[in-house]
C-alpha positions as CSV (number, residue, x, y, z in Angstrom):
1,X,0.0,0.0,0.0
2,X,3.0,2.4,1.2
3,X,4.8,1.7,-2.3
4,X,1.2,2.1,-4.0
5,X,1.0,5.2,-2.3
6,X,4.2,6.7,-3.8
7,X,4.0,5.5,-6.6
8,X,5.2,6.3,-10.7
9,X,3.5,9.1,-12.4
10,X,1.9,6.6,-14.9
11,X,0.2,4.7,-12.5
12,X,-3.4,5.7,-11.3
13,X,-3.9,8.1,-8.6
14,X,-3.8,6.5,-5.1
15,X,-5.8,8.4,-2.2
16,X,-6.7,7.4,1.3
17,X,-10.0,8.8,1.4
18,X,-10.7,7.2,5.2
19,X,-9.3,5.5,8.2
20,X,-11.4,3.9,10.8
21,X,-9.5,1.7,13.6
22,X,-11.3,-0.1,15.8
23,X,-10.6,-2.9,18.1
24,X,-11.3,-5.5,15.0
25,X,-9.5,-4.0,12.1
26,X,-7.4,-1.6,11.0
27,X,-9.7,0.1,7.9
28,X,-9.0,2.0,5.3
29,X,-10.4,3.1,1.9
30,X,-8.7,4.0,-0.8
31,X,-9.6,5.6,-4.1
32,X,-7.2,3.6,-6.5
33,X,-7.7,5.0,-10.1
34,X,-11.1,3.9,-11.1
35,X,-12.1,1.8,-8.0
36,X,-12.7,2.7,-4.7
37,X,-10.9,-0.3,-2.1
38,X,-11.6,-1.2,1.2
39,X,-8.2,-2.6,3.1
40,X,-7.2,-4.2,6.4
41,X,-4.1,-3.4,7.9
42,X,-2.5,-5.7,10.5
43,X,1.9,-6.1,11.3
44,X,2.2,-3.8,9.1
45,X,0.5,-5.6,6.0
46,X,-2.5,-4.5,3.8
47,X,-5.0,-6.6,2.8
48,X,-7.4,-6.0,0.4
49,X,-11.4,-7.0,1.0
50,X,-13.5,-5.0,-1.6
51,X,-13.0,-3.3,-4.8
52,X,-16.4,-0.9,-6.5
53,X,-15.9,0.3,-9.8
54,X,-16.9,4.2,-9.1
55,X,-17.6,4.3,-13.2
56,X,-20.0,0.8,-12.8
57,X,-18.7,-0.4,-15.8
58,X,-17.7,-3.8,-14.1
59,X,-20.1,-4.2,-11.0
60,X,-18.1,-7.8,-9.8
61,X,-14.3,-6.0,-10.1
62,X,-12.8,-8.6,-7.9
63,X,-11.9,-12.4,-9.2
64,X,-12.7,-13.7,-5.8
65,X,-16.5,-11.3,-6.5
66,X,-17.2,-13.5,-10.0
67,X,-16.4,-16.8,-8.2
68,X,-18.8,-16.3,-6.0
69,X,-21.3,-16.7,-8.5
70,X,-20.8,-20.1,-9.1
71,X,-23.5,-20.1,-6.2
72,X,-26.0,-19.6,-8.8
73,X,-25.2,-22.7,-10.8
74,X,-26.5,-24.8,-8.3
75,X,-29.0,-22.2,-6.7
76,X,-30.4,-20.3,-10.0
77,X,-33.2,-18.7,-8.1
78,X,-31.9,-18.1,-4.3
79,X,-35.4,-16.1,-2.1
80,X,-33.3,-15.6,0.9
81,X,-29.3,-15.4,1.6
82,X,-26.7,-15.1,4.2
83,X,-23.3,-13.3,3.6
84,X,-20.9,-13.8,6.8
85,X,-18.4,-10.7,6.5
86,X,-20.0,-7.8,4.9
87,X,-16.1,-6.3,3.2
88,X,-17.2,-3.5,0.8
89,X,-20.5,-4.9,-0.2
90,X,-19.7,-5.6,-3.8
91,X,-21.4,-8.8,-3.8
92,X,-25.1,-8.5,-1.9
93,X,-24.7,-4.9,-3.7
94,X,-24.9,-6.8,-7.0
95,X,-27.4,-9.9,-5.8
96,X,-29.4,-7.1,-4.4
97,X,-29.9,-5.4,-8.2
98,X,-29.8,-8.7,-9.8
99,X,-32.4,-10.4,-8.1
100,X,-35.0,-7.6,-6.8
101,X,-37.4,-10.3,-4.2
102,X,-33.9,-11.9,-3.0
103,X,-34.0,-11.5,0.9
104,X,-30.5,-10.5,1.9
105,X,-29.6,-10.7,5.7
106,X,-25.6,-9.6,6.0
107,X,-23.6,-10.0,9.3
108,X,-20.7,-7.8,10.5
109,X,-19.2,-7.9,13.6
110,X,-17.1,-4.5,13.2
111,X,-19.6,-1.5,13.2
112,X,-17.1,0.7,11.4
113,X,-17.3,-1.7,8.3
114,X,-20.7,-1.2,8.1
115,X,-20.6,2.5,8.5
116,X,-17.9,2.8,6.3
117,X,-19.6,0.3,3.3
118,X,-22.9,2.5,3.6
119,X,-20.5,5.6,3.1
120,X,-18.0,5.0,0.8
121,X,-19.6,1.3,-1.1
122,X,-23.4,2.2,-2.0
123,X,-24.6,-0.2,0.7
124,X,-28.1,0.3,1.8
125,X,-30.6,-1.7,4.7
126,X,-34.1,-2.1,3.3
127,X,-37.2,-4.4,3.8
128,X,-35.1,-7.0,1.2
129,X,-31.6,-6.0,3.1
130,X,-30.7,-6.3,6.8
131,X,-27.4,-5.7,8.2
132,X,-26.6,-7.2,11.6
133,X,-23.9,-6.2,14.0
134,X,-22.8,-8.8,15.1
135,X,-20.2,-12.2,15.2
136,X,-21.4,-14.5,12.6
137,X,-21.7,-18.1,14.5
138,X,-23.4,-16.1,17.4
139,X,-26.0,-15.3,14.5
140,X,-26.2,-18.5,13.2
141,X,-27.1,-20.4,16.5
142,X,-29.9,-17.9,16.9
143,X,-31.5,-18.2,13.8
144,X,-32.1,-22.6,14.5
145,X,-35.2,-23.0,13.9
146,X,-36.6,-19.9,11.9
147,X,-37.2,-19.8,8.0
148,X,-34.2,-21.6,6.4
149,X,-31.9,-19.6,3.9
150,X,-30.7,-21.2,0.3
151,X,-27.8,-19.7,0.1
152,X,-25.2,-18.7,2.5
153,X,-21.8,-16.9,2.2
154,X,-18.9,-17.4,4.6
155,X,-16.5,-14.4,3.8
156,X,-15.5,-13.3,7.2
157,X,-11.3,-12.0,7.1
158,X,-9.3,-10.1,9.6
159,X,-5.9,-8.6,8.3
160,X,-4.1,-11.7,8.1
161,X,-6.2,-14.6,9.6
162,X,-10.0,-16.1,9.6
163,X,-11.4,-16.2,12.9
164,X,-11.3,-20.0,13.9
165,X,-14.9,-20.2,15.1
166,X,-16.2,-19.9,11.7
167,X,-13.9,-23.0,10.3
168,X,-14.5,-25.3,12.0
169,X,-16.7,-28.7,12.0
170,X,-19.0,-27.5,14.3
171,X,-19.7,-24.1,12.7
172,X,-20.9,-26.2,9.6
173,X,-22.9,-28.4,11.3
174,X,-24.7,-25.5,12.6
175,X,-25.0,-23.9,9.1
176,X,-26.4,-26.9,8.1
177,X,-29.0,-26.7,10.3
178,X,-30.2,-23.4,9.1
179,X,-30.1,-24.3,5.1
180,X,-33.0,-25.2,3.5
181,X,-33.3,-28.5,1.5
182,X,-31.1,-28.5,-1.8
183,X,-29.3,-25.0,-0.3
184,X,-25.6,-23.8,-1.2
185,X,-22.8,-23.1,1.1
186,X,-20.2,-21.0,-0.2
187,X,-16.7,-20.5,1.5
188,X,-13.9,-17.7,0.4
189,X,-10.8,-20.0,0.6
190,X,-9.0,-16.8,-0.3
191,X,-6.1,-16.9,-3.0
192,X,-2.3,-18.3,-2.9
193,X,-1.7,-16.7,0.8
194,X,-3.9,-19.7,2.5
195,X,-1.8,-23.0,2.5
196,X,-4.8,-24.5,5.1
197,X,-7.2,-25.5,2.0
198,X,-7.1,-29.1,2.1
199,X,-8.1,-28.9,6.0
200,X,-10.9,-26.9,4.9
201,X,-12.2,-29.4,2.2
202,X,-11.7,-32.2,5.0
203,X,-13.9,-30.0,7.3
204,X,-16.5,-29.4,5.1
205,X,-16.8,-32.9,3.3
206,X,-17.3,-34.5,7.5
207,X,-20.5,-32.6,7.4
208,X,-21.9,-31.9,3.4
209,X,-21.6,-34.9,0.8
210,X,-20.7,-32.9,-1.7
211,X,-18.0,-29.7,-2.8
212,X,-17.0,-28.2,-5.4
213,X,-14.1,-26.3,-5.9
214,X,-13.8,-23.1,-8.0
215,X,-10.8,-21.5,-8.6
216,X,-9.2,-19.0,-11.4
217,X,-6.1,-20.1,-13.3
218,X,-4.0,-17.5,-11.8
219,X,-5.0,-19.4,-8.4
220,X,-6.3,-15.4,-7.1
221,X,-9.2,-17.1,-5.8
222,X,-10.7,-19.7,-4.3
223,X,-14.2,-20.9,-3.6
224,X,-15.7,-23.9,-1.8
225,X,-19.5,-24.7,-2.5
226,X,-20.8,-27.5,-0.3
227,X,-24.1,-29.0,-1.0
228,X,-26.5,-31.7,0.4
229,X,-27.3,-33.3,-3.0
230,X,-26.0,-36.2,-4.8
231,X,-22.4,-34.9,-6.1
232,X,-22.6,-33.1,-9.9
233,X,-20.2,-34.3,-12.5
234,X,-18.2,-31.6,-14.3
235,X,-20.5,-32.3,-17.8
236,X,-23.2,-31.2,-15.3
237,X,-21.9,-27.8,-14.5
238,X,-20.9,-27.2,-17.9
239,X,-24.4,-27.9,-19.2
240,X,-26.0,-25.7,-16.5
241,X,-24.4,-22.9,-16.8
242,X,-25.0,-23.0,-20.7
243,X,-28.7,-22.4,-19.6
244,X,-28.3,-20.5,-16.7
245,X,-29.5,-16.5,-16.8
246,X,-26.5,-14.3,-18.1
247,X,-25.5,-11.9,-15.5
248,X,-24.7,-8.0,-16.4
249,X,-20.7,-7.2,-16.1
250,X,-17.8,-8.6,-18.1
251,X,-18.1,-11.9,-17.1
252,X,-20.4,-15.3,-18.2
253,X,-21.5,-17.9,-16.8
254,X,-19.9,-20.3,-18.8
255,X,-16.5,-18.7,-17.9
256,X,-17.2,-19.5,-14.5
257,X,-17.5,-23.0,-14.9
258,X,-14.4,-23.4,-16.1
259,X,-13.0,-22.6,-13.0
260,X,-14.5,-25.6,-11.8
261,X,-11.4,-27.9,-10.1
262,X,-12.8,-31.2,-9.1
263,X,-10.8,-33.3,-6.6
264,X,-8.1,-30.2,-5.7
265,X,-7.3,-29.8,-2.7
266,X,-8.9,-32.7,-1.0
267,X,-6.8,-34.9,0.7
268,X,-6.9,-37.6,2.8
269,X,-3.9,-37.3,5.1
270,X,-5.9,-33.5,5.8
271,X,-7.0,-32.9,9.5
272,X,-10.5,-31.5,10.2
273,X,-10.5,-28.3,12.0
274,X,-12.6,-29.0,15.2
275,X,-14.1,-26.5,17.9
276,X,-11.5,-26.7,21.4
277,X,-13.2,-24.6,23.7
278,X,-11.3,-22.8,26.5
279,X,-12.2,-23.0,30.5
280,X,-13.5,-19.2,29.7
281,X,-16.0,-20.6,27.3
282,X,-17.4,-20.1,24.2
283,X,-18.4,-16.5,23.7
284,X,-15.0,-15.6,25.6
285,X,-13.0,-17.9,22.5
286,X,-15.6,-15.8,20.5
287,X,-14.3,-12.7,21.6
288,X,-10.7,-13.3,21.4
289,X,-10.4,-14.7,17.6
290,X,-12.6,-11.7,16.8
291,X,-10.0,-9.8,18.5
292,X,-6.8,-11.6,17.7
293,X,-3.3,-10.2,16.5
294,X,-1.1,-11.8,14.8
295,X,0.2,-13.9,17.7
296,X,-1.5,-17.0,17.9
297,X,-3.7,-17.2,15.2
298,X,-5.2,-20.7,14.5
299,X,-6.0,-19.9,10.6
300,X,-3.1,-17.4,9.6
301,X,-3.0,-16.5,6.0
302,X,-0.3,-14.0,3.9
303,X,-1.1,-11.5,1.8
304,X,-1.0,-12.4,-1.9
305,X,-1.3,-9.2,-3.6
C-alpha cells in the first residue's frame, strides 16, 4: 500500500480517502484509479477486501466477486441469503440489483465496516436488506429453527487470519441446520496466501456430501461450494451454466465453470478443523479470535497481492 502510495506518475492516482480503527481491524479506503478499495491493515501488511468500480462499468471488479457466483449454478433462483463478513458490499450490492425479491440478511461484527460500506460502497438496509452487528456463529445459532436460507456466504477475514470459530466442524454443522433442502454453502478459501485449503475441504466434506471447488487459473481465488445433494459431475456444471440466466458485467457464466477444479485440494492425510473450547467458554474464545493479533492465530493467511 505504502509503495502504492508513492508511486510512478503513470500509475493511477492512489488516495486514502478514510481510516477507521477499531478494536477489529485496522480500515481504510482508498480511491485507486477507477475503483474505490476497502483494506485491512494488521503487522504492518494491507490486505485488500472489496474493490467498487466508481464508473460501474464492471459491478463484480474482484476475481474472488465472479467466483462467487458459481453459487447460482446450483441455486439459479436463491429467495433468501446469508453473507458472513460484509467487506465493501460488492457482492449483496450486485445480488441485491440482480435479483429484486432476494432476501438478503448480512452480518458484521465490526460497526465501522458497516458504516464505512454505507459511506464509501453504496450499501443500503431495506425491507429485502438487513445488516446485523454482530459475530457470525453467534448469529447462526440464533436463527435454528426460523425460516431456512438457500444460500449462504462465509467471507468473514481479519488482516491476516479467519477467525477460527467460523472454520471449523462444528460451525458447519450449525450452518447446516439453518439451510433449506437442496441449499448452497459458499466459502472464500482466499487466494495463494492460504496453505490450510485441504483442511478446509476435510472439514467441510465431514459434514456436506458434496464440494465443489472453483478457482481461477491464476490461483487469485478460491471458492468452496458445499451442498447436500448427490455430487454433480463436471458435464453437469458445464451444461447448467449453458442455460443458466447471463448476468450483467464482463463476465459469463460459462466462464465460471471453467474454473470448476474437481478433486483439488482434498486430501486424505488433511486434518478436520474442530471446535476446542477454553475453561473461559465459548463466547469468551468468541471474543478473542474476533480480536486476535497476529500472535497466535489458529487460521493465519499472507497477503497475496
Amino acid at each position: 500500500m505504502m509503495q502504492l502510495l508513492g508511486g510512478k506518475k503513470d500509475e493511477p492516482e492512489i488516495k486514502i480517502l478514510a481510516r477507521e480503527k477499531t478494536r477489529f481491524n485496522d480500515i481504510y479506503v482508498i480511491k485507486n484509479g477507477a475503483h474505490r478499495e476497502l483494506w485491512f491493515k494488521g503487522d504492518g501488511v494491507y490486505y485488500l477486501q472489496s474493490r467498487m468500480d466508481t464508473q460501474q462499468e464492471n459491478p463484480l471488479a474482484l476475481v474472488y466477486s465472479r467466483m462467487v457466483m458459481a453459487s447460482l449454478l446450483f441455486c439459479p433462483a436463491p429467495k433468501r441469503m446469508l453473507m458472513i463478513g460484509l467487506g465493501g458490499a460488492a457482492v449483496t450490492n450486485c445480488l441485491g440489483k440482480w435479483f429484486p425479491k432476494l432476501k438478503i440478511d448480512i452480518v458484521e461484527v465490526d460497526g465501522k465496516v458497516i458504516e464505512v460500506s454505507k459511506k464509501y460502497f453504496s450499501l443500503r438496509e431495506s425491507s429485502h436488506c438487513r445488516v446485523f452487528e454482530e459475530d457470525g456463529r453467534v448469529f447462526i445459532q440464533k436463527r435454528k429453527n426460523q425460516e431456512p436460507y438457500d444460500w449462504i456466504i462465509l467471507d468473514a477475514f481479519k488482516s491476516g487470519s479467519i477467525p477460527y470459530h467460523l472454520k471449523t466442524q462444528e460451525f458447519y454443522q450449525e450452518i447446516k441446520a439453518v439451510l433449506s433442502p437442496g441449499g448452497v454453502v459458499n466459502s472464500n478459501l482466499y487466494g495463494k496466501g492460504n496453505t490450510l485449503k485441504p483442511r478446509d475441504t476435510k472439514t467441510f466434506l465431514s459434514v456436506f456430501p458434496s464440494i465443489y471447488c472453483f478457482e481461477d487459473d491464476d490461483e487469485v481465488a478460491t471458492v468452496l461450494i458445499a451442498t447436500d445433494g448427490k455430487r454433480w459431475s463436471e458435464e453437469k456444471i458445464r451444461e447448467r451454466a449453458l442455460t443458466s440466466q447471463e448476468l450483467p458485467g464482463s463476465f459469463s457464466m460459462s466462464e465460471v465453470a471453467k474454473a470448476y477444479r474437481p478433486g483439488k485440494f482434498q486430501e486424505d492425510s488433511a486434518s478436520m478443523f474442530k471446535d476446542t473450547i477454553s475453561e473461559e467458554g465459548f463466547l469468551h474464545d468468541v471474543e478473542r479470535e474476533n480480536l486476535q493479533s497476529s500472535q497466535g492465530r489458529r487460521y493465519p493467511i499472507i497477503n497475496a497481492y
